[in-house]
C-alpha positions in Angstrom: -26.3 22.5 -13.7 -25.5 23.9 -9.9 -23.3 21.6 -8.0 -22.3 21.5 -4.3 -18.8 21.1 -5.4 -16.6 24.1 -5.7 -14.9 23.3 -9.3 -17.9 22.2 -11.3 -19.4 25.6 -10.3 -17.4 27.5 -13.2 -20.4 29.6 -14.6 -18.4 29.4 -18.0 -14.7 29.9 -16.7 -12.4 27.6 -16.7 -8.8 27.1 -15.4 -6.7 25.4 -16.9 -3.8 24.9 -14.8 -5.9 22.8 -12.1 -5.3 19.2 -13.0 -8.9 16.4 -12.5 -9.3 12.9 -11.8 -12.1 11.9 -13.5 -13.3 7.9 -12.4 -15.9 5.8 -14.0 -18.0 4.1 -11.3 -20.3 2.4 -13.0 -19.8 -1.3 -14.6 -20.5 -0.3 -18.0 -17.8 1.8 -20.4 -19.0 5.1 -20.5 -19.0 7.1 -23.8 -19.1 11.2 -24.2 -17.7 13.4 -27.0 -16.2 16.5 -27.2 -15.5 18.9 -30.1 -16.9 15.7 -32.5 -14.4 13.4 -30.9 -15.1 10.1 -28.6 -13.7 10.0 -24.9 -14.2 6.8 -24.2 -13.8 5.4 -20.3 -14.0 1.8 -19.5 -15.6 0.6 -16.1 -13.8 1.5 -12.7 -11.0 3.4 -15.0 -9.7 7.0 -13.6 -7.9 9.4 -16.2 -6.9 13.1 -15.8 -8.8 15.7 -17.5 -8.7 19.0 -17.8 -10.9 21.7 -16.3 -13.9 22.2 -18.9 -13.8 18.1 -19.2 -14.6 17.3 -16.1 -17.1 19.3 -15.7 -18.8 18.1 -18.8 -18.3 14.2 -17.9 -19.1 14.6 -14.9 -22.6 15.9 -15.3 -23.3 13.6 -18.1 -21.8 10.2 -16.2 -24.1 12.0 -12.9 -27.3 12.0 -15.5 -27.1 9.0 -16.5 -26.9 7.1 -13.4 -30.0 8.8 -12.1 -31.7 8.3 -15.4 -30.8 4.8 -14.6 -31.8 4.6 -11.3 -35.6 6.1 -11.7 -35.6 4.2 -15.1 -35.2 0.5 -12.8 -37.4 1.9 -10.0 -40.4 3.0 -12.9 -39.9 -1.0 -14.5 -40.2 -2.4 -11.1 -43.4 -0.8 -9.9 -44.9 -0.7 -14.1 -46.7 -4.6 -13.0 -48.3 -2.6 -10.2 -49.5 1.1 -11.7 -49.1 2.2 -15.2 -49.1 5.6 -13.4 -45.9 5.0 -11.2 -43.4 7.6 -11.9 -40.4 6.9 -9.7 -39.5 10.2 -7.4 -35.8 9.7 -8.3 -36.8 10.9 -11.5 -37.1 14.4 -9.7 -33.9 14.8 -8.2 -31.8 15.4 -11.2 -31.4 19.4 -10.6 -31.0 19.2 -7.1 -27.7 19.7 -5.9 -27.8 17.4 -2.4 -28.9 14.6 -4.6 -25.9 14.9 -6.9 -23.2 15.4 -4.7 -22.6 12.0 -3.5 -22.4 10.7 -7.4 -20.2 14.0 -8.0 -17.5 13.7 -5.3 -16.7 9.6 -6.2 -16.8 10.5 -10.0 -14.6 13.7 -10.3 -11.7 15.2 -7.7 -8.8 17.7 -7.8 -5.3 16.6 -8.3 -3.0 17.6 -5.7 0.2 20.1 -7.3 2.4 17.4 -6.2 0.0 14.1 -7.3 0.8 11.9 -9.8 -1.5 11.1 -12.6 -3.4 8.3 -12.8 -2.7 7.1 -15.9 1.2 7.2 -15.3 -0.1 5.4 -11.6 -1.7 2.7 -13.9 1.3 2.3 -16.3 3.6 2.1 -13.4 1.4 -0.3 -11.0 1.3 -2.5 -14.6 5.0 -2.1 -15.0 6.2 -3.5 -11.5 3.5 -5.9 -11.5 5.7 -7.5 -15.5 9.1 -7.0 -13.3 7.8 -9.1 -10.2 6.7 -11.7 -12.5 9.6 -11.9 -14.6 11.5 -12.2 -11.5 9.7 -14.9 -10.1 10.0 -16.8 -13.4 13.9 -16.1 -13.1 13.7 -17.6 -9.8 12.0 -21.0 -11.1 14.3 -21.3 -14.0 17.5 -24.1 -13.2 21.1 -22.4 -12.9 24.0 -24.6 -13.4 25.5 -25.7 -10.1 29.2 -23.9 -10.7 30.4 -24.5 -7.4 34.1 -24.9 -6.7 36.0 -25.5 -3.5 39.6 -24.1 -3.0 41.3 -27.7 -4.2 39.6 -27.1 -7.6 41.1 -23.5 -8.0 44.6 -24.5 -6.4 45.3 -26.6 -9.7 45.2 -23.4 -11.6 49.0 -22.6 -11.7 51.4 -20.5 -13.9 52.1 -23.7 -16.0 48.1 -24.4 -16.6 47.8 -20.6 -18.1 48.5 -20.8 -22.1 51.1 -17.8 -22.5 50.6 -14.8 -24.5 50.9 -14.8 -28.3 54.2 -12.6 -29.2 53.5 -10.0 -31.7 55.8 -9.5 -34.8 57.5 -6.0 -34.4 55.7 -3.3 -36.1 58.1 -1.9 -39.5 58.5 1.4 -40.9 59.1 1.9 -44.1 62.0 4.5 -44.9 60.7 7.6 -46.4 63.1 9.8 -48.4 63.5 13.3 -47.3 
């Protein structure tokens, strides 16, 4: 399908070294399969895909929000008419109608950009260190406090001495 947007033009070429953020935006998990295996994205989720994925996804996650929305505007006017056919139902192959869907579903990673999976993992990470910290915090440390008259009593005399060791023997070897 044509597209506005430069990268899901491909016309069948693909490249592989451009890296794709590819988000979710509806509120249900959306499902596809490629190559007889399930990609499987939950609601609001981004993930990095490659180039021929994201153009696949894209169009199908695109689809089916438009399906949706001229399927809800056809139920709400079916009391009405039992002829109503919702005009959204027409604007599935035209570009300035998928664009907006498009560019909040699917972007280009920067060279430099971090994934958004390792984003996640680290977000989630700092988020288990902060809390462990704050439990730290709340936990009761011994009051080990001592003022200079406690440590002058430590003395040469209060120090057990060191244990003498038996002198080591050699045993005579005959030349």
């Amino acid at each position: 399908m044509k597209s506005n947007i430069e990268f899901l033009n491909t016309e069948g070429l693909f490249d592989n070294a451009r890296r794709f953020a590819f988000t979710n935006i509806t509120d249900e998990v959306f499902t596809s399969k490629y190559d007889g295996r399930p990609i499987v994205v939950q609601p609001h989720q981004t993930i990095e895909l490659p180039h021929y994925l994201i153009v696949k996804l894209t169009g199908e996650l695109v689809d089916k929000i438009m399906i949706g929305v001229a399927t809800t505007d056809d139920h709400a006017h079916r009391p009405t008419s039992q002829f109503y056919r919702s005009p959204a139902g027409t604007n599935f192959g035209i570009p300035n109608q998928r664009e907006p869907l498009e560019r909040q579903i699917a972007r280009e990673l920067k060279e430099d950009e971090e994934s958004p999976e390792v984003t996640i993992i680290r977000q989630e990470e700092r988020r288990k260190v902060l809390a462990d910290l704050e439990r730290s915090k709340n936990d009761a440390l011994p009051d080990i406090t001592a003022s200079p008259s406690d440590l002058s009593i430590i003395g040469t005399d209060t120090l057990a001495e060191p244990k003498k060791k038996a002198p080591i023997k050699f045993k005579n070897v005959k030349k």
